[in-house]
Structures are given as C-alpha cells and as structure tokens.
C-alpha positions as CSV (number, residue, x, y, z in Angstrom):
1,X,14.4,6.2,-10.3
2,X,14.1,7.9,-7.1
3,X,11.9,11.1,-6.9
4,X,12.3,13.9,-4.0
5,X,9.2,14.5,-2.3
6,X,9.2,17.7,-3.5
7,X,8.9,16.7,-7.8
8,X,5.9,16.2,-9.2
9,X,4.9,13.4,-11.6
10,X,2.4,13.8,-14.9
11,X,0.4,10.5,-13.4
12,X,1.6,8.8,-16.0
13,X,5.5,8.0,-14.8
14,X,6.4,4.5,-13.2
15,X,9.5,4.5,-11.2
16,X,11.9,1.5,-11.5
17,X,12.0,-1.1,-9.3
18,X,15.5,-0.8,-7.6
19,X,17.2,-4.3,-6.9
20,X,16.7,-6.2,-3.9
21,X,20.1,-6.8,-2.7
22,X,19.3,-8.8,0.0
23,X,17.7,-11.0,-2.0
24,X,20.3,-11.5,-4.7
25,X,22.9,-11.7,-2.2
26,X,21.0,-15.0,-0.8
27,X,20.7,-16.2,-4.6
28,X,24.2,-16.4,-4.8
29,X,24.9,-18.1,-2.0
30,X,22.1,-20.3,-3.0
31,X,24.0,-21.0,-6.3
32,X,27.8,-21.2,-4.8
33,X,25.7,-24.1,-2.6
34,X,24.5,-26.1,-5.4
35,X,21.0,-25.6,-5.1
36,X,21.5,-28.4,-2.0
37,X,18.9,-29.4,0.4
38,X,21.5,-27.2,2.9
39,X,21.5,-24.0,0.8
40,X,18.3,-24.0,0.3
41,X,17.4,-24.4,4.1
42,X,20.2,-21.2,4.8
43,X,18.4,-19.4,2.5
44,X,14.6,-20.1,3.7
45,X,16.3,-19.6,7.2
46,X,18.1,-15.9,6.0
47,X,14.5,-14.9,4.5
48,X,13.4,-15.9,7.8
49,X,15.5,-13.9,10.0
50,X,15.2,-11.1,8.3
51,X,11.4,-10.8,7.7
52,X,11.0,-11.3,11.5
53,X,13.6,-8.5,12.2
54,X,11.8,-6.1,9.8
55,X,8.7,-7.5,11.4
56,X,9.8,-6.4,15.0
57,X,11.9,-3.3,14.4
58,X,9.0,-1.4,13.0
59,X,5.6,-0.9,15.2
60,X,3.8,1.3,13.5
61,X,3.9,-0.7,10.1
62,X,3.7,-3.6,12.4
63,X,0.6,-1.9,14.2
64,X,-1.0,-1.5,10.7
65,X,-1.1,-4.8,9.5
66,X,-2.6,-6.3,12.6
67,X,-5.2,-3.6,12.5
68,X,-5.9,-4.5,9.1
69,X,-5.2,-8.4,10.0
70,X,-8.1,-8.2,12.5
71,X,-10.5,-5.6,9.9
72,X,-10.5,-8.4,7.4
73,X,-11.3,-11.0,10.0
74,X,-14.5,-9.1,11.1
75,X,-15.2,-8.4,8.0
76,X,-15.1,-12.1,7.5
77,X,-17.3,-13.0,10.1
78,X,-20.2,-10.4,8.8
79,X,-20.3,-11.6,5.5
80,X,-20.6,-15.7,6.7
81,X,-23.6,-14.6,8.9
82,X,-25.3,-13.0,5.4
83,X,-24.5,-16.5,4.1
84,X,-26.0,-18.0,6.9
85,X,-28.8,-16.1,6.5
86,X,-29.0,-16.4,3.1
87,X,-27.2,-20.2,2.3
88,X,-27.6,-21.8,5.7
89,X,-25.2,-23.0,8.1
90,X,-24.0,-25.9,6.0
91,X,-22.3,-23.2,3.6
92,X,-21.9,-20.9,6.1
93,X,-19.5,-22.8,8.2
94,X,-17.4,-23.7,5.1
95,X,-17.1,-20.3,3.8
96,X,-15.5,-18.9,7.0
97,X,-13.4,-21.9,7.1
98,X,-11.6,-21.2,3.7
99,X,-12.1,-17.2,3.4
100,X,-10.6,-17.3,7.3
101,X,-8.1,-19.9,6.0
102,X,-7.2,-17.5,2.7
103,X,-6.9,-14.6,4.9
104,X,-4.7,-15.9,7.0
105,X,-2.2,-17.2,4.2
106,X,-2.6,-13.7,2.5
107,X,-1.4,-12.0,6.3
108,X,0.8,-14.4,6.9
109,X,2.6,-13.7,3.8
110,X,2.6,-10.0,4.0
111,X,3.7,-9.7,7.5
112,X,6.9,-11.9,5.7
113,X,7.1,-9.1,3.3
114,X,6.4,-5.9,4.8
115,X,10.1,-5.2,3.9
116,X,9.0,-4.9,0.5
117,X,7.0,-1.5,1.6
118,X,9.7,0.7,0.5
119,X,8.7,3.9,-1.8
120,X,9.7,3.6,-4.7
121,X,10.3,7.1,-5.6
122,X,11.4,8.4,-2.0
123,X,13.3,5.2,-1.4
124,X,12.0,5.0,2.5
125,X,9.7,2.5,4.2
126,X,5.9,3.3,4.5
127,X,4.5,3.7,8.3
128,X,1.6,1.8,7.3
129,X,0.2,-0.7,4.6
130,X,-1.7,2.4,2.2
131,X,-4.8,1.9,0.9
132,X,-3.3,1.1,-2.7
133,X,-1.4,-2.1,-1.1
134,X,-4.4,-2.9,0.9
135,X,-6.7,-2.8,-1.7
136,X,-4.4,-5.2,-3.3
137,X,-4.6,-7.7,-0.3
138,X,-8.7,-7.7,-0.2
139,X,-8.3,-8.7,-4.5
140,X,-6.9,-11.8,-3.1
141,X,-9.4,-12.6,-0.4
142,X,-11.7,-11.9,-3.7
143,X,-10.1,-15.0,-5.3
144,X,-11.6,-17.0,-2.4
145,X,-15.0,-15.5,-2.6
146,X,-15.4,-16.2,-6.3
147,X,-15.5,-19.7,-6.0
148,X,-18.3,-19.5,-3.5
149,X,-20.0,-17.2,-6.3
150,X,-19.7,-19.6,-8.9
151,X,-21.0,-22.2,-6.6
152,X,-24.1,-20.4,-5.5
153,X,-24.9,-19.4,-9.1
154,X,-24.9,-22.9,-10.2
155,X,-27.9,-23.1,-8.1
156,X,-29.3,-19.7,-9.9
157,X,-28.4,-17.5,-7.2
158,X,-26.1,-15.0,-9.1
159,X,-26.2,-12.3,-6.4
160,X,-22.9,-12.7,-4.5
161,X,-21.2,-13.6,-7.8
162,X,-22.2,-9.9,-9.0
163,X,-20.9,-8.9,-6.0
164,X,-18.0,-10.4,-5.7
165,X,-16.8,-9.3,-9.2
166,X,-17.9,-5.8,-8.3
167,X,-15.2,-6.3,-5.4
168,X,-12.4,-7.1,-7.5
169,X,-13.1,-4.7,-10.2
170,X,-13.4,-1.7,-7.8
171,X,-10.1,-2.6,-6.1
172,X,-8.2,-3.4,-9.4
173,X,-8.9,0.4,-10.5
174,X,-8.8,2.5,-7.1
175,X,-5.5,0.8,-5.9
176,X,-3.6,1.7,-8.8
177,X,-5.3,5.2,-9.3
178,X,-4.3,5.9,-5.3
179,X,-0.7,4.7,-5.6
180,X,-0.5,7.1,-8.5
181,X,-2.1,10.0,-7.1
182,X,-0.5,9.8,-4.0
183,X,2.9,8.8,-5.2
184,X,2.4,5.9,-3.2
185,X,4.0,3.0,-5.6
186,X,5.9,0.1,-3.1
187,X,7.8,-2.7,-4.3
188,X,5.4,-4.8,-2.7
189,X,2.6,-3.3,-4.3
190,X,4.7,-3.4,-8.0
191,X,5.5,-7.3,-7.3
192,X,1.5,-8.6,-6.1
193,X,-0.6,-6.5,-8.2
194,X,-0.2,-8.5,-11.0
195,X,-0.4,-11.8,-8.9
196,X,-3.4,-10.7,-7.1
197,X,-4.6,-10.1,-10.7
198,X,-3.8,-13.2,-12.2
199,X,-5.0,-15.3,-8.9
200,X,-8.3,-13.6,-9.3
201,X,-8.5,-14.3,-12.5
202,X,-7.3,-17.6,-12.5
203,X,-9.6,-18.8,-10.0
204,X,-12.4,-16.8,-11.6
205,X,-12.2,-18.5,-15.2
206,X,-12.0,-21.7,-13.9
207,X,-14.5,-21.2,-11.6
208,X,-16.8,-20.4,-14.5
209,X,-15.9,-23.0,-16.4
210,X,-16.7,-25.6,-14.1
211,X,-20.5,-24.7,-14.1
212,X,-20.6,-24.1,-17.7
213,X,-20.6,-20.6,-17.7
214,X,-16.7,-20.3,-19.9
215,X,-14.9,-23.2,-21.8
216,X,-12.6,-25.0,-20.2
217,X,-10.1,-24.3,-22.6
218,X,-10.4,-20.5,-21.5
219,X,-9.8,-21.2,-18.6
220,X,-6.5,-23.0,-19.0
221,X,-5.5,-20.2,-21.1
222,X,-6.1,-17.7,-18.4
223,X,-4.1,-19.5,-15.5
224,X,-1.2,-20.5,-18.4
225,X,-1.3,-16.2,-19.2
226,X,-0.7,-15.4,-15.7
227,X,1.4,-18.7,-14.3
228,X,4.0,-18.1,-17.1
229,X,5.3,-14.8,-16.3
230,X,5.3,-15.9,-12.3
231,X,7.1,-19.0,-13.0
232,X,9.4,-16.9,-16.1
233,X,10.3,-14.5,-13.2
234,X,11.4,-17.1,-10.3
235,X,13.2,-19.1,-12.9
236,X,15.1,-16.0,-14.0
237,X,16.1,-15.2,-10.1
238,X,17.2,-18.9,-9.7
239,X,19.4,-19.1,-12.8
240,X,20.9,-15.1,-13.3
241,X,20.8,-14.4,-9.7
242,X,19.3,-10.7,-9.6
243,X,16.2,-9.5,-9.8
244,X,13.7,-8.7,-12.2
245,X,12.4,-5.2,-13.6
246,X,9.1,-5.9,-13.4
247,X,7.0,-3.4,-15.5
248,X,3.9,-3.0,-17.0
249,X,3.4,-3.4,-20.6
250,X,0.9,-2.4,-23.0
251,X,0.4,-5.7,-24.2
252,X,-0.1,-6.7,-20.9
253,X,-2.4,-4.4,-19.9
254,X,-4.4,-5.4,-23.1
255,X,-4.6,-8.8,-22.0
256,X,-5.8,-8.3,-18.9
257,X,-8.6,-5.9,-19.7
258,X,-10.2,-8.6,-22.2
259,X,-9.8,-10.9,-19.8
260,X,-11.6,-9.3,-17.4
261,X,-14.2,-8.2,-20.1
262,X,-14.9,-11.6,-20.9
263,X,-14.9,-13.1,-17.2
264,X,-17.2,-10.3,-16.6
265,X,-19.7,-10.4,-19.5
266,X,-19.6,-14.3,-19.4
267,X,-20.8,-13.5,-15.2
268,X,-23.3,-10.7,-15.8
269,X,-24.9,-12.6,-19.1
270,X,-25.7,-15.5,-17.2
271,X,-26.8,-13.6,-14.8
272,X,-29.6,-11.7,-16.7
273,X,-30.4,-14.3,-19.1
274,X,-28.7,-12.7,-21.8
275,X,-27.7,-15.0,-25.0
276,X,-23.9,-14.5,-24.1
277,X,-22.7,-17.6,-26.7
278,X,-23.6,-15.0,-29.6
279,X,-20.7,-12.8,-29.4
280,X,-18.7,-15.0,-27.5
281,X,-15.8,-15.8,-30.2
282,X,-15.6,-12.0,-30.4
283,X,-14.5,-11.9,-26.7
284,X,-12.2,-15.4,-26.9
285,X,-10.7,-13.8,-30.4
286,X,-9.4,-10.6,-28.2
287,X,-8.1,-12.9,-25.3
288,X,-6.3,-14.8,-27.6
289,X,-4.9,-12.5,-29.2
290,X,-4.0,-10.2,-26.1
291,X,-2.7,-13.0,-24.7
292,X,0.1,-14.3,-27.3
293,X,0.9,-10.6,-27.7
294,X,1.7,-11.1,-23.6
295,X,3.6,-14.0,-24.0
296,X,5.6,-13.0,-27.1
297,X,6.3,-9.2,-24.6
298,X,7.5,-11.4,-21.6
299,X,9.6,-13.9,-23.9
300,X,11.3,-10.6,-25.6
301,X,11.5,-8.4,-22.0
302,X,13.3,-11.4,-20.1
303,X,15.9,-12.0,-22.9
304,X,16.5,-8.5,-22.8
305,X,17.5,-8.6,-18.9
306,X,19.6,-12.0,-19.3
C-alpha cells in the first residue's frame, strides 16, 4: 500500500511492505549458481556495491547517520565515566570496549542498509534516519548495556539494571508511537524492530538467568521465540526467492508484552526485595502460552506466502 501525503490514516493502518526487488533479483541468481562458494561471493559483492552506492549518492541521509554515529559515541563515553565513577576503571574500560564495539556493529550495519529507509506509504527515501528508526538503533546498544546490568546487580547494585530496562522500554513504545503519528513507517524500521526486540530480550533473559534472577529454561525459550521467526524468514528468502511480508500479529504482540512483563517484574522484584517466586508460574504460564500461540501464527503465516 502506498499512501499520498495528502490521506490520512486512523493510527491504526500498517502499510505493506512492498518487495525488495533488488534483493530477490540477487536470490535468484544466487539459486541459478547453486548456492556455490562463487554465487555467494557475487552476491555478498552485489549487496556490496550497492549499499556503498546508496551510501555515497545520498549526503544528507549520509550526513545523518554520522551525526548520529558520533551522538552515540559521546554518549558512550559519558556513561563509562559514571561507571568509572561508580564501578572503577577495571569495569569502566571493558564497558566502553564492548558498548563502543556494539555500536559500531549496529552503524556499521545501518550505513549497509540505509537503502531500506524508504517510506512505506509515500514510497520515497527519508533525508534522515527519524527518530522512530533511531530509537530503534539505541534498543540495540540496550542489548549491550543489559548484560552490564545484570552483572552489577549480582553484586546488589540494581541501579543501572533499572535503568537500562527503563531505556528499552521507553524506546520500544515512543518509536512505534512516532512512526505512526508521523506516518513515518520505513522498511528498515518494519524489518529491525522486531530484531532489536528480540535481541533485547534475548540478551536480557539470559542475562537474568545467569545470576539467578529467571530459569534458564526461560531463557532458552525467549531466544528460541525470537531466533525462529529470524531464521523462518532467511530460510524462506533462500529457498522461494522473494521476500517476506513481514507483519505484526496479535499473537505476536501478545508474546512479546509477557515477555517483557516477566523480564521486567523478575528485574524490578529483585530489585526491591519483593518475593517475585510467588506468582512467578502466573508470568511463565502467559509466556508460554503467548509464545506457542507465536509459533503456531508464524508456522501458519509462512505456509501461507509459499
């Protein structure tokens, strides 16, 4: 679907996701090469070429990512000298290493994909990242800063850990709300919400689990919720060759909202001392249960599309 500028949407409308043509041209080509060591190094080199032309051709989205590039390095750099201040330099030093280290994969990646900043309902490319897509981005440098939560609240100091979790929850519900609002919706931001969701999330459960905080069988189901439909999708491009109408579901909405609830209650109950283990299996029920509703949606969606 393709909107005019000029119609207006109820808030609740979410355009299609138009095929990437360039992208399922290279899949065939992959395929007519037999998946060889060859095709796949024309079609790594095609991806290539192109991201760097779209990279080169366009200044002012080019001018906004670095700005925003070099944003989340300072940003970076002030919140190791809290640690510093608060951790030492033993920690300090470590956390710029890998949150410098995240950041730049995250960059590096979108600067590869700033093709994908196409409007979905005017059909054009965006002049600059948007806050929606942006918001996005800093869910992932979350991710990083979770683990370092975890860590520091297995020593009792639950602080950062609140904070960090406040991070990701404020830009899980402002990015979407502002890409509605503004009718602001990009095929980038359609494709990585989710996996900025699920890496969060991922990282998150597991990072409470390994202090004690969730079971570990939680957290296995939370990365296996989220890795499935990731690995579903690329295994759908590689063997149909097109690609994918990615769209959210209410059963996937579900089970991300009680996985979040848990993740969070688990966080802020250890945090205040609260007897968490109580209601617990109330929390685990509805993530199990959201969850399998998930997988059953994404199981019945993809046959659909084959």
């Amino acid at each position: 679907m393709v909107r005019r500028p000029t119609e207006t949407s109820n808030g609740k409308d979410e355009p299609d996701l138009p095929p990437n043509i360039f992208v399922i041209g290279l899949l065939h080509d992959l395929n007519r090469g037999g998946y060889s060591w060859r095709a796949w190094g024309a079609f790594w080199h095609a991806s290539w070429i192109r991201s760097m032309q779209i990279f080169g051709l366009n200044d002012e989205l080019r001018a906004s990512w670095l700005r925003f590039t070099v944003a989340g390095v300072i940003g970076i750099v002030l919140a190791g000298v809290a640690v510093f201040r608060g951790f030492g330099s033993t920690d300090a030093i470590w956390f710029l290493v890998t949150s410098l280290l995240g950041w730049g994969v995250l960059m590096f990646d979108l600067a590869l994909h700033l093709g994908l900043m196409v409007n979905l309902e005017s059909g054009e490319l965006q002049r600059s990242l948007g806050w929606p897509n942006r918001l996005t981005e800093l869910r992932g440098l979350a991710a990083v800063w979770v683990a370092w939560g975890a860590h520091w609240a297995s020593d009792g100091a639950y602080v950062p850990l609140v904070l960090v979790f406040g991070l990701a929850a404020f830009t899980d519900l402002l990015d979407g709300w502002l890409a509605r609002r503004r009718h602001a919706s990009t095929r980038w931001g359609r494709l990585y919400d989710p996996f900025m969701d699920g890496l969060f999330f991922s990282v998150a459960a597991v990072s409470l689990a390994v202090i004690g905080i969730l079971p570990q069988w939680l957290a296995a189901l939370v990365t296996l919720r989220y890795a499935f439909p990731i690995v579903g999708g690329l295994t759908f491009l590689l063997i149909r060759r097109r690609t994918l109408r990615v769209r959210h579901t209410p059963w996937g909405r579900a089970s991300s909202a009680g996985i979040a609830l848990t993740v969070f209650a688990a966080a802020a109950a250890a945090a205040l001392g609260l007897p968490f283990q109580e209601i617990a299996p109330a929390f685990y029920a509805a993530v199990g249960i959201t969850a399998l509703g998930a997988f059953v949606t994404i199981l019945v969606k993809g046959i659909e599309q084959i």
